[in-house]
N, C-alpha and C positions, 0 to 999 in steps of 0.2 A: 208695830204698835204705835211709836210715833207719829207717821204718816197719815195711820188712820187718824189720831184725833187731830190733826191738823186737817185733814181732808172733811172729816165731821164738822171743824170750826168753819169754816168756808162757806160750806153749805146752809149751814144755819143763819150766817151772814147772809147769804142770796138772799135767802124767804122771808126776814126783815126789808131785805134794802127793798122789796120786787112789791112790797105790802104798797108802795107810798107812790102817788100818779108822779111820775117824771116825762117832763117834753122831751122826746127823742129828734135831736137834733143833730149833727153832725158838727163840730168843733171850724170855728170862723178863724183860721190860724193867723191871717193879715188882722184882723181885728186884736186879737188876743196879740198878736208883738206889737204892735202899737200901743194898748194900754198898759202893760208892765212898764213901759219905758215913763209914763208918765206920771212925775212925780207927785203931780197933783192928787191924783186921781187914789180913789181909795184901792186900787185894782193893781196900783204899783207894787211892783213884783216884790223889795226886798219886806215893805211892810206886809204885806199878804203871808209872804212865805214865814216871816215873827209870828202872825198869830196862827200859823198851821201848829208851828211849835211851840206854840205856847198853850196847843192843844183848845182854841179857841172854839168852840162846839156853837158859838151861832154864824160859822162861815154857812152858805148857803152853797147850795149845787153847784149857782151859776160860780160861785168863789172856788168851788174845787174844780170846775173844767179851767178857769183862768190860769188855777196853779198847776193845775197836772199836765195840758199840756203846752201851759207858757213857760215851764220847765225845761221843755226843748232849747229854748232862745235863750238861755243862762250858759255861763260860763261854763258850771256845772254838769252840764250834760253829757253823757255818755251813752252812746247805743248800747252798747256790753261794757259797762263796768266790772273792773276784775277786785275786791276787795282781798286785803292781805289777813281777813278774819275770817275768809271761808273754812280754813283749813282745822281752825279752833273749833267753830261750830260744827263742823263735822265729826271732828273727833268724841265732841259731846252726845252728836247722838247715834254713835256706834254704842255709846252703853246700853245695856239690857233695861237699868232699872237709873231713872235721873232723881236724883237728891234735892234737896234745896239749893244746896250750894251750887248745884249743876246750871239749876233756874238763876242763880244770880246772874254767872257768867254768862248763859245766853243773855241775858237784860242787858248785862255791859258790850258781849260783842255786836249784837241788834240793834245797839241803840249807834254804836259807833259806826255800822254801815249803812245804816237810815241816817245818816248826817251828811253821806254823800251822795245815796239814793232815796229820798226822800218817801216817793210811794211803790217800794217795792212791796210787791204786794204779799211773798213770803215770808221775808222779816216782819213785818207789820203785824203777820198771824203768829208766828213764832213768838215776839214780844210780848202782844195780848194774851197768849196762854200762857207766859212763862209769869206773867206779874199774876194772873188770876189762881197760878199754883204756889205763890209764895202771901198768898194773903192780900196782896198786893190790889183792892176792887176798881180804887178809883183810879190808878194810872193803867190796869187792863181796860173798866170803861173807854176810856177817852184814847187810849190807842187801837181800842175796837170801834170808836169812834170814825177815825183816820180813816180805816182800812174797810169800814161800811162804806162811807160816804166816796172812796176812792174805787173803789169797784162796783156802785152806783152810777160814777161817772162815767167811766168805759161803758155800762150799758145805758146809760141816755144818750147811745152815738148812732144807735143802730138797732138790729134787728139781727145784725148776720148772717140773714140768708140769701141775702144777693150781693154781690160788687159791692152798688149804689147806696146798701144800707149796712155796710159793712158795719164792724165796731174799731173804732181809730184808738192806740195804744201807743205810747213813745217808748214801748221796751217788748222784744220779742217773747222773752219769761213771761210777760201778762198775759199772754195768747191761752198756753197752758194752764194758766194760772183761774181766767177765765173760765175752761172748760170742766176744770173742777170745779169750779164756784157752781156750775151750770149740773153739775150731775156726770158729765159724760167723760168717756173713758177717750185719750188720744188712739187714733187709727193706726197709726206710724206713717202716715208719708203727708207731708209738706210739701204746697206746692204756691209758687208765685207766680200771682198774673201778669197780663201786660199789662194792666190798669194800677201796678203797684199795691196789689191785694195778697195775703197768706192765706192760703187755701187747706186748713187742717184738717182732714177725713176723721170721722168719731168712730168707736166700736159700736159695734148693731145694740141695739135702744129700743124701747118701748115706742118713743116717738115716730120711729121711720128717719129719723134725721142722718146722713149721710157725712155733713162738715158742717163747717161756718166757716165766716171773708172776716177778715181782719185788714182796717186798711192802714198800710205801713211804708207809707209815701213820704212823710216826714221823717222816722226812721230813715229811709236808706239816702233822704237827701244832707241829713247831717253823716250821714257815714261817710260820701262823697268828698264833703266840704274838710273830714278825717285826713281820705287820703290824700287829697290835693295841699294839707297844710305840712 
């Protein structure tokens, strides 16, 4: 039951974000560590990432591809982050039936693992239903906000159906994450290219569609940069 309306939330997000023209462009990663760093610039990463949280709703596209994947080049970064709140959250939703009280504690442990994963795209959903089941409109708005505008950005990267138009992601969870967003069920087999692309097979579909390329060359080059430190 869960699941479902967390998967029904996603999907209603698609057919908003998918409503509005977006340039499909591919993410300019030397351009984007360059301007985080600079302080002048309104694009500097710590004041950007202030008005993410501060829930700023006139960031623009081009302000969420800066921050999602000039995120990579922060301290902060993790390929798989391990958070010490999964285990709470889980236990929350092994219950049958979730109370109010139940929706707080996801708010409190959601909010504390989006302090380290910023645009996880699971939490994001999880928080925005859990404020919109305690009454809670305008902090569901604006963290349904986030999480529109942040899975918006992953598809202005691409097309996903070749290498070249892959969609570029800085966390392997968005891949899946993605693919519900999209409607489509995971195939079970994963596969990486030599072009540094994930290769996700979908369950048979209405469309004909077979996979989608996620490209995650960024990804495996901070994992690198992991094990060498």
């Amino acid at each position: 039951m869960k699941k479902a309306f967390i998967t029904i939330f996603l999907i209603n997000i698609f057919i908003i974000a998918s409503a509005e023209d977006t340039i499909i462009k591919a993410p300019d990663y030397k351009a984007i560590k360059k301007i985080i760093k600079n302080k002048s610039s309104d694009n500097y990463y710590p004041k950007l990432m202030e008005r993410y949280k501060n829930s700023d709703t006139s960031l623009t596209i081009e302000n969420f591809k800066t921050l999602y994947y000039g995120f990579l080049f922060t301290d902060s970064y993790s390929a798989y982050p391990i958070s010490q709140f999964s285990d709470s959250i889980s236990f929350i939703f092994k219950k049958d039936t979730l109370l109010k009280n139940d929706y707080m504690a996801l708010i409190k442990y959601e909010n504390l693992r989006l302090h380290d994963c910023p645009f996880n795209i699971r939490d994001l959903n999880v928080l925005a239903y859990s404020y919109s089941q305690i009454g809670d409109t305008l902090s569901a708005y604006l963290t349904y906000y986030k999480l529109n505008m942040t899975i918006k950005t992953i598809l202005s990267t691409g097309d996903g159906k070749e290498e070249k138009s892959a969609w570029h992601v800085v966390a392997v969870s968005h891949e899946y994450d993605i693919l519900r967003v999209l409607g489509f069920q995971f195939g079970g087999k994963q596969t990486l290219t030599k072009n540094g692309c994930d290769y996700l097979e979908v369950k048979e579909n209405q469309y004909n569609i077979k996979g989608f390329y996620f490209d995650v060359n960024m990804v495996l080059e901070k994992e690198q940069e992991l094990f060498k430190k």
